[in-house]
C-alpha positions in Angstrom: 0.0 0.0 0.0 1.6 3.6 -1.1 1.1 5.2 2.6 3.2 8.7 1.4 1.6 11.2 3.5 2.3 15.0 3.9 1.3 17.2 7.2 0.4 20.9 7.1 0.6 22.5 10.1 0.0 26.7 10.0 1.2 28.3 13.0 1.5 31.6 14.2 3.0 32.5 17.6 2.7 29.6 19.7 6.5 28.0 19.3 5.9 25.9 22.3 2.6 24.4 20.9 4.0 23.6 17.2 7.2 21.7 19.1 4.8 19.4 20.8 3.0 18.2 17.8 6.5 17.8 16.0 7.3 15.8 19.3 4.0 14.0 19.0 4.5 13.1 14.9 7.6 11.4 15.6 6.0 9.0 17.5 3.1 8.2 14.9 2.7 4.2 13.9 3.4 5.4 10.7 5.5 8.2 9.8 5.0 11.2 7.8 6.5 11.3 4.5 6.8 15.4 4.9 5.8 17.8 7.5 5.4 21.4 6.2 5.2 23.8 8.5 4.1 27.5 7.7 4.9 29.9 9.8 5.3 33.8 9.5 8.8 34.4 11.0 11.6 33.0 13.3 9.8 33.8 16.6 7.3 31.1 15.5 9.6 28.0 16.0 11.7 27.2 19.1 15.5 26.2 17.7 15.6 22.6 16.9 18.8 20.5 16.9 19.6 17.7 14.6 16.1 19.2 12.7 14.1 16.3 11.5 14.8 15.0 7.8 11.2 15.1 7.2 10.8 18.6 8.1 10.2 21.4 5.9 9.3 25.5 7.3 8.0 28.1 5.0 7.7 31.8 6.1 5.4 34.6 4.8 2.6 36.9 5.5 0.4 35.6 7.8 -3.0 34.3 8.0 -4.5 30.8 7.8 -5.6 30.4 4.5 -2.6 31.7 3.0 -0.1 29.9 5.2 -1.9 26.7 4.2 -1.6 27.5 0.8 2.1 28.4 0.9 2.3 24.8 2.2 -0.1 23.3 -0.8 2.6 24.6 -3.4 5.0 22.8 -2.0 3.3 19.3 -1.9 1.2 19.1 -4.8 1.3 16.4 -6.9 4.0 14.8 -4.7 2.1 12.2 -1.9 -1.7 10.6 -1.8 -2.5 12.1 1.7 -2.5 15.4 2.5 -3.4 15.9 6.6 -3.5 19.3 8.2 -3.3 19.8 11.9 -3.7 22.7 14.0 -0.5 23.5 15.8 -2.3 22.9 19.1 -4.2 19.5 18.1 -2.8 16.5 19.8 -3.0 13.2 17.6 -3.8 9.7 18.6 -0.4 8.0 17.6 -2.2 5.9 15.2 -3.9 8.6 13.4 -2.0 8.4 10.0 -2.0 4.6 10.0 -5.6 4.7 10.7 -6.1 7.8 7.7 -4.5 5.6 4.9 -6.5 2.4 6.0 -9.7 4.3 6.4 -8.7 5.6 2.5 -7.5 2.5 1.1 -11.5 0.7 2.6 -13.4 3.4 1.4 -12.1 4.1 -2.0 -14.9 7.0 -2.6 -13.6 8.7 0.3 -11.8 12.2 0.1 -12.2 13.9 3.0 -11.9 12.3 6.7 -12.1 14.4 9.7 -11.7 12.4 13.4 -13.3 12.4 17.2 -12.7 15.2 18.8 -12.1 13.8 22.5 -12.0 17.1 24.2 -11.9 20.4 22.7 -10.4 23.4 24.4 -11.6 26.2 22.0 -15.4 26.1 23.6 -14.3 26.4 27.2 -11.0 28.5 26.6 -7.8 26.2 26.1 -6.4 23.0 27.7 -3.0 22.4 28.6 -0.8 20.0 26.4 -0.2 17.4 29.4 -4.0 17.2 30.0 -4.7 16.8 26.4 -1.8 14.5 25.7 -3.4 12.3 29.2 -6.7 12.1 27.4 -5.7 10.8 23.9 -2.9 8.1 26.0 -6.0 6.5 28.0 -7.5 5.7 24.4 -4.5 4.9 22.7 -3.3 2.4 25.3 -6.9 0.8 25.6 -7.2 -0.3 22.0 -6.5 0.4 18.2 -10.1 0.9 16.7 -10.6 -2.0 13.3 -11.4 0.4 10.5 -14.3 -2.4 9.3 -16.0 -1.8 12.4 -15.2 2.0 13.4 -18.4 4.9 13.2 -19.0 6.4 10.3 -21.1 9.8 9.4 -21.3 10.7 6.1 -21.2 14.4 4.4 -20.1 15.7 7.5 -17.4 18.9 7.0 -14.4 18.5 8.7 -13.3 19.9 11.5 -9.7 22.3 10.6 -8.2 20.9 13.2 -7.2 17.9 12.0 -8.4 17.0 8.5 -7.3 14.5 6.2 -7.9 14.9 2.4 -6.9 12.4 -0.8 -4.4 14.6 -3.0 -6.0 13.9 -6.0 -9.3 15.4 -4.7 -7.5 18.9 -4.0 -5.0 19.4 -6.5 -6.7 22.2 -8.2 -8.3 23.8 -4.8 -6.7 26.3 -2.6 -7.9 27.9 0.8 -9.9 31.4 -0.2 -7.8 33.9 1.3 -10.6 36.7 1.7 -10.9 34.6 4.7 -8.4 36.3 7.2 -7.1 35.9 10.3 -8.1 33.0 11.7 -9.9 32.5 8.6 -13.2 31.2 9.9 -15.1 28.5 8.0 -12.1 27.8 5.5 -12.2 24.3 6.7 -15.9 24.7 5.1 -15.2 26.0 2.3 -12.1 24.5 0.9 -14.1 20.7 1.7 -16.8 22.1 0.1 -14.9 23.0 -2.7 -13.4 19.2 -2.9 -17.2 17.2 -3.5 -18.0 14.1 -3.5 -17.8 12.0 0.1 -16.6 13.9 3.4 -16.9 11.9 6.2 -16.4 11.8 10.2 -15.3 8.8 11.9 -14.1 7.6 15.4 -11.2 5.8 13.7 -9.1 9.0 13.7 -8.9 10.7 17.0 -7.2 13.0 19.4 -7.7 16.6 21.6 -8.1 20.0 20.3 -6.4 22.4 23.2 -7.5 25.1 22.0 -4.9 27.5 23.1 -6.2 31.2 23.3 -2.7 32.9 22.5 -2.0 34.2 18.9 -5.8 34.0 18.1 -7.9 37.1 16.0 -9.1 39.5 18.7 -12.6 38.7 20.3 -13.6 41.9 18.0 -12.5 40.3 14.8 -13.8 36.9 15.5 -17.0 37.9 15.8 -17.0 39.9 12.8 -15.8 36.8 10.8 -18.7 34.8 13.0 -21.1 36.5 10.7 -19.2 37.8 7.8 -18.6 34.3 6.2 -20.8 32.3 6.8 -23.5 35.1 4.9 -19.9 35.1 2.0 -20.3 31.2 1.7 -23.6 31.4 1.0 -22.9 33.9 -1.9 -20.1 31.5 -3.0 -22.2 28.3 -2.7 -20.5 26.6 -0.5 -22.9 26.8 2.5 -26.4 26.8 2.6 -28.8 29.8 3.8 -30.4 27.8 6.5 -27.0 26.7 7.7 -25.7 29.9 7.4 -28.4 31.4 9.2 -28.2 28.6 12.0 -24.3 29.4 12.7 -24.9 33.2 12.6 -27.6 32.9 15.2 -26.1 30.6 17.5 -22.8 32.6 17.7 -24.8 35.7 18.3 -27.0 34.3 21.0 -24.2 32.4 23.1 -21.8 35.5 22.8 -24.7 37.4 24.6 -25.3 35.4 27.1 -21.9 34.6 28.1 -20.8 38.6 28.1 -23.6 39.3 30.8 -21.3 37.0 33.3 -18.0 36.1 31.6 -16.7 33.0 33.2 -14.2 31.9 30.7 -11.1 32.7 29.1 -13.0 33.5 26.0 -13.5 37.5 25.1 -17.4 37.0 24.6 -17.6 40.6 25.2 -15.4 41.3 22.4 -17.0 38.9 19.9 -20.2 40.6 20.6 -18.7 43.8 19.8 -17.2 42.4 16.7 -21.2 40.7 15.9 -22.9 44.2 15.8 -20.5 45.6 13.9 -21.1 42.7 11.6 -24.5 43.7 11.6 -24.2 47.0 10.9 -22.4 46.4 7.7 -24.8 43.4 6.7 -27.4 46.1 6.8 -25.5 48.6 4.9 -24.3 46.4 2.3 -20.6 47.2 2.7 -19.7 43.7 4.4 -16.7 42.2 3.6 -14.1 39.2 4.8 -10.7 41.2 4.9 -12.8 43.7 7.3 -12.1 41.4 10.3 -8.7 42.8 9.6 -9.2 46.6 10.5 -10.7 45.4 13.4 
């Protein structure tokens, strides 16, 4: 079985974050072919010595979308998975051997997104020991049997750790209006791919979350309602789901800023959520906006 695999991992001021995963890949079942990681300057990596053979590290402007794509140019054409992980996602240590077997079963396949044990972006960040602790228990109690693992089907993947078959993406790239943080590009790009995106317990790891190096609260919730209401006008999401995300963001923002209890700047989102509003109304909404937040 051709297991060549590439990792994308866009990262932005969290140095101590991005070595842990690095740390983490090394012990995968299966090793990466190629890790590309995109960063914006020096400060973003801690030094490394004897730097791993395997690893590559772009610089440029910043911004999600556009670091992943810096990445995409450089492995095009080159291996049959392409996997991006957030620079604060801790993987199971099976997770590429499970990807290319989940691949290889389901031949119709071409996105794969995993379980999600704990996520640290809804309650404001975990650390990397307790999320490293959580995915251990599972990986020590048993390697799930891709024949028999859950399986949901046109589900959109989750950015944090996505797996995609090359051939399905070799003519897409992230949509760069999309800044900062670039909300929904997971979405979007997937969307962009077709055919069969699926979710499945056979991949799995934590999500910490970390709050450092994020969009302001402001911008955030700008880009909460900005794109979504863009995808729809692209085609990639529907109204009715666009609709259901706008609300939802609006309404827990609201109630969270009348007694903040978490790291999370709900206050700040909301701010960034009326201003969304206002140029919804107006007609003068844009993406790139969250940036002059």
């Amino acid at each position: 079985m051709d297991r060549s695999t590439a990792i994308i991992v866009a990262t932005k001021g969290r140095p101590q974050e991005l070595r842990n995963l690095l740390n983490a890949l090394a012990e995968q079942t299966v090793r990466p072919d190629l890790i590309v990681v995109s960063a914006c300057d020096e400060t973003d990596m801690i030094p490394m010595t004897g730097e791993p053979s395997n690893l590559k590290v772009l610089f440029g402007s910043p911004g999600s979308s556009a670091q992943r794509n810096r990445a995409l140019a450089e492995v095009r054409g080159r291996f049959k998975i392409i996997v991006f992980f957030d620079d604060d996602f801790v993987p199971s240590r099976f997770w590429i051997e499970q990807a290319h077997e989940l691949f290889a079963a389901q031949p119709d396949v071409v996105c794969a997104t995993g379980e999600v044990l704990a996520d640290g972006a809804v309650n404001g960040g975990l650390d990397w020991a307790e999320g490293r602790s959580i995915v251990d228990r599972l990986d020590e109690s048993r390697k799930r049997d891709i024949l028999n693992c859950k399986i949901s089907n046109n589900q959109p993947p989750y950015g944090c750790n996505m797996a995609f078959r090359a051939t399905s993406i070799e003519h897409i790239n992230f949509d760069e209006r999309l800044v900062l943080y670039g909300w929904l590009e997971d979405r979007d790009f997937s969307a962009r791919a077709g055919a069969r995106m699926v979710w499945t317990d056979a991949l799995w790891g934590v999500h910490l979350g970390t709050m450092r190096a994020r969009s302001s609260g402001r911008q955030f919730g700008y880009s909460q309602l900005v794109n979504p209401w863009y995808l729809v006008h692209k085609g990639t999401m529907t109204l009715g789901e666009a609709v259901q995300t706008m609300l939802f963001a609006v309404m827990k923002n609201a109630i969270e800023s009348i007694r903040p209890t978490s790291k999370i700047d709900r206050r700040g989102r909301l701010k960034g959520n009326i201003i969304a509003i206002k140029d919804l109304v107006l007609g003068r909404w844009a993406p790139e906006n969250a940036s002059n937040l």
